[in-house]
VOGU-678417 format. One record per residue (C-alpha): chain; x, y negated, z; residue in three letters; residue number from 1. Coordinates in pm, 1 decimal, m for minus. Each point is the difference from the previous one (the first is absolute). Example, Ala and Ser with C-alpha at 12.3 -4.5 7.8 and 13.67 -1.06 7.14 Angstrom:
<recs>
<rec kepa="A" X="1230.0" Y="450.0" Z="780.0" zaro="ALA" sevex="1"/>
<rec kepa="A" X="137.0" Y="m344.0" Z="m66.0" zaro="SER" sevex="2"/>
</recs>
This chain:
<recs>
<rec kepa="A" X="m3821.5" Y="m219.4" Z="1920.9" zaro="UNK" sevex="1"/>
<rec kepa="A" X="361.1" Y="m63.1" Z="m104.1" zaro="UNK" sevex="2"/>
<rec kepa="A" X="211.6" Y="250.9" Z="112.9" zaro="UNK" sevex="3"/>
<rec kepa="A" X="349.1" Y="m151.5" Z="191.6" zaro="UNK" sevex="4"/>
<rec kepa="A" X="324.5" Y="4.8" Z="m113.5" zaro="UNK" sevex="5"/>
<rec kepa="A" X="293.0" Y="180.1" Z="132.8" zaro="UNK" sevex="6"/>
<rec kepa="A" X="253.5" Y="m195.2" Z="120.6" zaro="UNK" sevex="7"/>
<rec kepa="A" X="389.1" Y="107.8" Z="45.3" zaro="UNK" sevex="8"/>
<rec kepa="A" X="340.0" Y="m182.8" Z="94.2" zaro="UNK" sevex="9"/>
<rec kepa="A" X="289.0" Y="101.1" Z="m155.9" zaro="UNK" sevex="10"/>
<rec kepa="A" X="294.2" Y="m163.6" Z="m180.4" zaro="UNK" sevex="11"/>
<rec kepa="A" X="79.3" Y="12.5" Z="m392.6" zaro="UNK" sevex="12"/>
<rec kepa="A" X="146.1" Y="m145.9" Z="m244.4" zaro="UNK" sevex="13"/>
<rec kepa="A" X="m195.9" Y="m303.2" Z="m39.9" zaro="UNK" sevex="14"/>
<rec kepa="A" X="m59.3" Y="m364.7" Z="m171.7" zaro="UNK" sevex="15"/>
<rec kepa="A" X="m228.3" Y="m245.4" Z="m21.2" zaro="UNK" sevex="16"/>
<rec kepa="A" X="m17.3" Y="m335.6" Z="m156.1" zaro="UNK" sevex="17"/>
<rec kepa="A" X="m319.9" Y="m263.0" Z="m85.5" zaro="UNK" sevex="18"/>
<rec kepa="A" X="m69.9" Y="m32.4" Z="m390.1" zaro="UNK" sevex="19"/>
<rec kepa="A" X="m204.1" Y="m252.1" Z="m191.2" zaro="UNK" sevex="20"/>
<rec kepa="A" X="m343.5" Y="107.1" Z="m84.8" zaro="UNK" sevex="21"/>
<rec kepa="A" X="67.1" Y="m25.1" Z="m412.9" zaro="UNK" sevex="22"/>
<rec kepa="A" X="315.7" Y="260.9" Z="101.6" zaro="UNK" sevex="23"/>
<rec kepa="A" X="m300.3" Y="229.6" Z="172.9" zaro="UNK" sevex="24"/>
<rec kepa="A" X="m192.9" Y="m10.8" Z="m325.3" zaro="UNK" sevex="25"/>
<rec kepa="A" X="252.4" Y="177.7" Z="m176.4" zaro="UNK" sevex="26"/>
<rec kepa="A" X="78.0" Y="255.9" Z="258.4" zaro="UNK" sevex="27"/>
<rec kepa="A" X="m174.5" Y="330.0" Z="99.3" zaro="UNK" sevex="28"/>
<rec kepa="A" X="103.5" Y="231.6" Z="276.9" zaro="UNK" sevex="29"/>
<rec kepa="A" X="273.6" Y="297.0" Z="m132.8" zaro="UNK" sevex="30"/>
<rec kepa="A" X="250.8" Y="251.7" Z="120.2" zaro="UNK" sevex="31"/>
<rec kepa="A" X="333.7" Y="55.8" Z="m108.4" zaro="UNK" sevex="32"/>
<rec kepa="A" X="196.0" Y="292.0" Z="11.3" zaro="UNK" sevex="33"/>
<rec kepa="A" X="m266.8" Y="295.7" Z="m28.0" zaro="UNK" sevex="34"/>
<rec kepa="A" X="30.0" Y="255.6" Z="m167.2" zaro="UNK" sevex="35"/>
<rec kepa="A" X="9.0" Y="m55.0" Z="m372.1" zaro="UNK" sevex="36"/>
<rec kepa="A" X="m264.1" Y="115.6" Z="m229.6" zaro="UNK" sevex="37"/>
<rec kepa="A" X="234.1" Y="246.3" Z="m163.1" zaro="UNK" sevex="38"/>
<rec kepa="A" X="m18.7" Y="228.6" Z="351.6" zaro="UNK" sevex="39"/>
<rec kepa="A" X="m399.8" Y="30.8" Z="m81.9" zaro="UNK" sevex="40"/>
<rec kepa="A" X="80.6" Y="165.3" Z="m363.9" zaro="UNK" sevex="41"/>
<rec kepa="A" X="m73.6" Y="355.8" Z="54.7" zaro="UNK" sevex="42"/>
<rec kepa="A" X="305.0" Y="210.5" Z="m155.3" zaro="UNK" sevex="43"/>
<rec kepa="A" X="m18.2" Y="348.4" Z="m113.1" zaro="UNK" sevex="44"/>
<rec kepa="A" X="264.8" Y="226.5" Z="273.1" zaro="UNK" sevex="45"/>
<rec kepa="A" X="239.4" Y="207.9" Z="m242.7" zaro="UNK" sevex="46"/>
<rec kepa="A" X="16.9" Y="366.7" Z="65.4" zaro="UNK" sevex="47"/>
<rec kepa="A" X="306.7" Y="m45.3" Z="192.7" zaro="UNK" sevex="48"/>
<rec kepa="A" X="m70.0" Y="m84.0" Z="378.0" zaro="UNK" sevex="49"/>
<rec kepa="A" X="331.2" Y="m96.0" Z="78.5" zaro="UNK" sevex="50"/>
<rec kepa="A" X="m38.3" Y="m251.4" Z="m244.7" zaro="UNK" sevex="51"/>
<rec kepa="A" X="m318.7" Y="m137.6" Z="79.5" zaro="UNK" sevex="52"/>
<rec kepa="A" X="102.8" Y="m37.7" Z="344.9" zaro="UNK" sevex="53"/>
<rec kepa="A" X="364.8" Y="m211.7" Z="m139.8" zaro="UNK" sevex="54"/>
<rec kepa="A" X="m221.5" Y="m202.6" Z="m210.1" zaro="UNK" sevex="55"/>
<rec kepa="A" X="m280.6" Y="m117.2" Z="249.5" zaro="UNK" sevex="56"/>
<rec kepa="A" X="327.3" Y="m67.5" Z="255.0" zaro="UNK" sevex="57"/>
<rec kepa="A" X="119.6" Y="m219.5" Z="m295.7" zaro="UNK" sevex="58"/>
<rec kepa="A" X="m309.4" Y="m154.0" Z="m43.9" zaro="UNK" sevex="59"/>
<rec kepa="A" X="m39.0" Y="m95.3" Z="359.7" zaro="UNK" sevex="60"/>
<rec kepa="A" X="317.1" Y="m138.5" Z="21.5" zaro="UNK" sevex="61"/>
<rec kepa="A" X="m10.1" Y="m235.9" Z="m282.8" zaro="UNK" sevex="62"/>
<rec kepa="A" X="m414.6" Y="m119.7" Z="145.8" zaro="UNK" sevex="63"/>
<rec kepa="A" X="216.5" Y="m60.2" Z="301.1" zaro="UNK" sevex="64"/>
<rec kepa="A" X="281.9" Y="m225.8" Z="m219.7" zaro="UNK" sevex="65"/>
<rec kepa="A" X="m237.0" Y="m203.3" Z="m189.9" zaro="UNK" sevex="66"/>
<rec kepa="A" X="m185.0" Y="m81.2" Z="327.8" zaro="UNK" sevex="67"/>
<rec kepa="A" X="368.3" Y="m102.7" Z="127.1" zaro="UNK" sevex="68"/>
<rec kepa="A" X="45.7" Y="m212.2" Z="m263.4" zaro="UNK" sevex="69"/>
<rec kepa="A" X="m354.7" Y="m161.7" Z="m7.4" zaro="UNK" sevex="70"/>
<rec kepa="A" X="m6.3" Y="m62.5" Z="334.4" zaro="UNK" sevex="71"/>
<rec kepa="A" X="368.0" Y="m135.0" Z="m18.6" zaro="UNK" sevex="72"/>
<rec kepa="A" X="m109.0" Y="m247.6" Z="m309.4" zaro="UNK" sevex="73"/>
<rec kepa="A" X="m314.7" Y="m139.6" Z="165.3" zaro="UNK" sevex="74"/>
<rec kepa="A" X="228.4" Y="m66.1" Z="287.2" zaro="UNK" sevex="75"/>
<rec kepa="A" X="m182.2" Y="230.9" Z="249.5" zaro="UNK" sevex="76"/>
<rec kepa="A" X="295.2" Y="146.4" Z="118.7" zaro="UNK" sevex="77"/>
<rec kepa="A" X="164.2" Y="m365.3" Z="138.2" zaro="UNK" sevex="78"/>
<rec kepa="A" X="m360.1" Y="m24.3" Z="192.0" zaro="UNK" sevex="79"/>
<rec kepa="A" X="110.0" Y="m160.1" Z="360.3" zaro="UNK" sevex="80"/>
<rec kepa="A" X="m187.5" Y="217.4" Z="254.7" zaro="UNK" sevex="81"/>
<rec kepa="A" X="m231.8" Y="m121.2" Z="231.6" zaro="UNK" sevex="82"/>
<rec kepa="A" X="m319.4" Y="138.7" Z="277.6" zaro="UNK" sevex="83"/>
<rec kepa="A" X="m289.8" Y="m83.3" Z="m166.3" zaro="UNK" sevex="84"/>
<rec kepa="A" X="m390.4" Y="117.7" Z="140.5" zaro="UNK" sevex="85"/>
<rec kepa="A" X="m136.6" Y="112.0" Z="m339.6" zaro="UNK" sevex="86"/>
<rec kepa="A" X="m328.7" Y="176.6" Z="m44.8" zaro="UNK" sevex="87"/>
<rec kepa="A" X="m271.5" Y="60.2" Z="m355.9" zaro="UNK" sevex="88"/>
<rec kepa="A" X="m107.5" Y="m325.0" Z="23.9" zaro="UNK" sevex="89"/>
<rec kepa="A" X="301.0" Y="m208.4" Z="88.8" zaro="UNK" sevex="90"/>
<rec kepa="A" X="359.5" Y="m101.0" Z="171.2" zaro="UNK" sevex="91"/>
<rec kepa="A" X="101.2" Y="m201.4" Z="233.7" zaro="UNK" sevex="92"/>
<rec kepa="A" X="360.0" Y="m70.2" Z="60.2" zaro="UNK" sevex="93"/>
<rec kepa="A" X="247.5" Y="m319.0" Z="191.8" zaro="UNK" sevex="94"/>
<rec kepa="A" X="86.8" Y="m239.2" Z="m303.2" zaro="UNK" sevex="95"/>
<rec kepa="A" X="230.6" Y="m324.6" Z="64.7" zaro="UNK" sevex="96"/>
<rec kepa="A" X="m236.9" Y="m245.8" Z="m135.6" zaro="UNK" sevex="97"/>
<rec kepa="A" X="m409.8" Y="m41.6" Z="62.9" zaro="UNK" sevex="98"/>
<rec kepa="A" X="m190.8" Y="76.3" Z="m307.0" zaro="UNK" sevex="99"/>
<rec kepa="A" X="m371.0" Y="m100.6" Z="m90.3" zaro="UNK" sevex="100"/>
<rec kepa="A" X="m272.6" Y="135.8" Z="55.1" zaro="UNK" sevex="101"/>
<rec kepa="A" X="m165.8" Y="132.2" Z="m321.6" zaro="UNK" sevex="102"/>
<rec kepa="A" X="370.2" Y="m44.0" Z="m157.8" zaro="UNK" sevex="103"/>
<rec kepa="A" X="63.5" Y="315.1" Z="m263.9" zaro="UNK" sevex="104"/>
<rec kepa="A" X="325.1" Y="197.0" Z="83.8" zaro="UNK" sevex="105"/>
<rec kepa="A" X="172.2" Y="277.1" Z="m213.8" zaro="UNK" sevex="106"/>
<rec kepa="A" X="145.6" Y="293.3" Z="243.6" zaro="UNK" sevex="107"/>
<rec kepa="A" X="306.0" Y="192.2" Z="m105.4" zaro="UNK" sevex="108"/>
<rec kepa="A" X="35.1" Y="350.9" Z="227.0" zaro="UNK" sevex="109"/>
<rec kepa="A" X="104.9" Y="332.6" Z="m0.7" zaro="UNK" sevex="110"/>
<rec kepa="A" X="m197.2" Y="283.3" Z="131.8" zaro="UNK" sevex="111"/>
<rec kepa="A" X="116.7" Y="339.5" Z="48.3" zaro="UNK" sevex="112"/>
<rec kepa="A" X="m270.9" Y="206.8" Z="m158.6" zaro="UNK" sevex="113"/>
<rec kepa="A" X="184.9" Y="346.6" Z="m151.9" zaro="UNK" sevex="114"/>
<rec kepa="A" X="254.6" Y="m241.2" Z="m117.7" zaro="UNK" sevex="115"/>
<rec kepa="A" X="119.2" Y="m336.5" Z="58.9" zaro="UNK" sevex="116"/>
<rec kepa="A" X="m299.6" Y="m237.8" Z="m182.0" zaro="UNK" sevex="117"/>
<rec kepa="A" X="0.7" Y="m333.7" Z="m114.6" zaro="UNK" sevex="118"/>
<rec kepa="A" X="m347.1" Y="m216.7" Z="51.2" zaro="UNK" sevex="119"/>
<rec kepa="A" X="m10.9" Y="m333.1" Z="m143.6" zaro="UNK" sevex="120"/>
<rec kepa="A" X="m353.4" Y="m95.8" Z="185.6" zaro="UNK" sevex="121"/>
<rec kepa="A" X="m174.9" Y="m323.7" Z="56.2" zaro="UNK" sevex="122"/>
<rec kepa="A" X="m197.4" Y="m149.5" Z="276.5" zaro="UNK" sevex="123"/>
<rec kepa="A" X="m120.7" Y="m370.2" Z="105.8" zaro="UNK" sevex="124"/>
<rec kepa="A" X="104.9" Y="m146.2" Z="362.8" zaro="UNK" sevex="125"/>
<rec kepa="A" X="m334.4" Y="111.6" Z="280.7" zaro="UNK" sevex="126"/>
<rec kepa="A" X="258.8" Y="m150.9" Z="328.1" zaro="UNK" sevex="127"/>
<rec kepa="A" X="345.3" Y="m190.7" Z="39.3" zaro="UNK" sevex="128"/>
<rec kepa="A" X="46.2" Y="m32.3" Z="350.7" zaro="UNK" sevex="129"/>
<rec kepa="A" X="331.6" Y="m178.6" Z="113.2" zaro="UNK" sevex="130"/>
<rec kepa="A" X="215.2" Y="308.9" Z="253.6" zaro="UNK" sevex="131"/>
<rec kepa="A" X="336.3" Y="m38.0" Z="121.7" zaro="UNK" sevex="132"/>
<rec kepa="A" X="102.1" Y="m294.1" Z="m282.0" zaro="UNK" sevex="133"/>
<rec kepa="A" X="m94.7" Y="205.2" Z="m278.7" zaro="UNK" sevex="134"/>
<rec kepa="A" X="m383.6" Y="71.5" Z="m150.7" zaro="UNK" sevex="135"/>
<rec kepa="A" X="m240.5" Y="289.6" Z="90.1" zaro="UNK" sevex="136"/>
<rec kepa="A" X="m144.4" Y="89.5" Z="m381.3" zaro="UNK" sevex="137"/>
<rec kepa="A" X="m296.9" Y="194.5" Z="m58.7" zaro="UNK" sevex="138"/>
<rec kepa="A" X="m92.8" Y="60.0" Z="m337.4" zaro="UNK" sevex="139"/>
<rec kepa="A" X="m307.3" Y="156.6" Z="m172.4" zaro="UNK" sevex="140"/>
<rec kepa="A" X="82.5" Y="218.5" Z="m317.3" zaro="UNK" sevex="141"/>
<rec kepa="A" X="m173.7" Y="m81.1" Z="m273.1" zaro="UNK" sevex="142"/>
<rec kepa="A" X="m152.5" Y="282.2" Z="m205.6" zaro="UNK" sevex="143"/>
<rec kepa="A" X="197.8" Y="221.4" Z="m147.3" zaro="UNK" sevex="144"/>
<rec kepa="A" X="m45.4" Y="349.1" Z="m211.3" zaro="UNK" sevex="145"/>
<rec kepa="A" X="m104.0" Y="285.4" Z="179.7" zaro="UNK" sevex="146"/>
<rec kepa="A" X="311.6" Y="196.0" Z="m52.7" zaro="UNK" sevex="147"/>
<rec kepa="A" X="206.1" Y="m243.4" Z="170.7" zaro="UNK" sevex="148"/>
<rec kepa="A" X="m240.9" Y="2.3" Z="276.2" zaro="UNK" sevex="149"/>
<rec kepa="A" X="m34.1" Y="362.6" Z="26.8" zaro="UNK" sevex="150"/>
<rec kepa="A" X="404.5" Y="m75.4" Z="47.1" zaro="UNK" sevex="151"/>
<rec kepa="A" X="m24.4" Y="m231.4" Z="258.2" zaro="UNK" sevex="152"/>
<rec kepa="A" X="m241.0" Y="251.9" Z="208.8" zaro="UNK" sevex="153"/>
<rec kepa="A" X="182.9" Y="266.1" Z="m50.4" zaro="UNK" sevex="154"/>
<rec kepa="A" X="318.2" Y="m183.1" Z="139.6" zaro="UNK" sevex="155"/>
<rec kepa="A" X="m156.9" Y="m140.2" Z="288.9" zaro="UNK" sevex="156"/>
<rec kepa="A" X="m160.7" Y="336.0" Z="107.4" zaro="UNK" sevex="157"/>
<rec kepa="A" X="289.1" Y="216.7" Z="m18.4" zaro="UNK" sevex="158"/>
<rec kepa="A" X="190.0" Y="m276.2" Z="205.1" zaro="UNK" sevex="159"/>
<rec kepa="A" X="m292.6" Y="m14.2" Z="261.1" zaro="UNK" sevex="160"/>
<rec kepa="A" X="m3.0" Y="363.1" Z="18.2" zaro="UNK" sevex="161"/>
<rec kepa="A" X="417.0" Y="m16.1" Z="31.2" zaro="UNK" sevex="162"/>
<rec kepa="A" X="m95.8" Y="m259.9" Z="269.9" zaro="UNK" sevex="163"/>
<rec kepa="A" X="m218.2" Y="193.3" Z="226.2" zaro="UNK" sevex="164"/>
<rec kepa="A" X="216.9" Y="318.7" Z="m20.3" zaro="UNK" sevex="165"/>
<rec kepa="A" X="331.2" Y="m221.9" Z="163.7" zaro="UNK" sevex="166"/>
<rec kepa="A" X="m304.4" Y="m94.2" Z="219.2" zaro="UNK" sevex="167"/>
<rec kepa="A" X="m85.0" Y="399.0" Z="98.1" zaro="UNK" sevex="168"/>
<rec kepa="A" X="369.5" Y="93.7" Z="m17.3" zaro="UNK" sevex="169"/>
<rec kepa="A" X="m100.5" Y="234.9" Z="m276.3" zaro="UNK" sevex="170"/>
</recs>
């Protein structure tokens, strides 16, 4: 038994345009803007606490700047922002021209995860319904790594649970 999705509506940074299947060939599912490998290298502390504690701050702050500057070279941070209904496997969101069905589709958006993330993900048309002189999209995402996934989930539950506490007044 397949076990259903969660589904949330919120509003991110957010792109989407059709691409030819030959472009899909040569593209795979990434983030941009985590946290560089060099944050995993485990560093000896120094016997000096005070110092540590400067030098992690440092480090943290320059993770933070590269992100910046990924983010700001991919062109995540000129992302228009728009209500989308996203869940683990898909989105749906209004577009201003009908797509086809089965059409592949490269997604640009930015999550807030611990940080402001970059996903480049990819997904083929399920549903273009005409609404309101635009396009209802859905789109299926295509498989991706499980890291990114794990991503994805994570986002949408924390939002879900961010959700239902507005909801309780919590």
């Amino acid at each position: 038994m397949e076990r259903e999705a969660v589904i949330i509506d919120v509003t991110i940074p957010f792109e989407a345009h059709p691409i030819s299947e030959e472009d899909l060939q040569k593209k795979n599912a990434r983030v941009v803007g985590d946290m560089p490998i060099f944050s995993y290298i485990p560093l000896k502390d120094t016997l000096d606490d005070a110092l540590n504690n400067w030098l992690k701050i440092l480090n943290a702050k320059l993770d933070y700047l590269i992100n910046l500057l990924t983010c700001y070279r991919e062109g995540f941070t000129t992302l228009p922002y728009q209500s989308v209904n996203i869940s683990e496997k898909g989105i749906s969101f209004i577009y201003d021209s009908p797509l086809n069905i089965g059409q592949a589709v490269e997604v640009r958006m930015v999550l807030d995860l611990y940080q402001s993330i970059g996903f480049y993900l990819y997904g083929r048309v399920v549903r273009s319904d005409p609404k309101d002189n635009k396009y209802q999209i859905g789109i299926e995402w295509l498989p991706m790594s499980p890291d990114i996934s794990d991503k994805l989930s994570f986002y949408i539950l924390h939002k879900q649970r961010e959700i239902i506490r507005k909801k309780k007044g919590l």
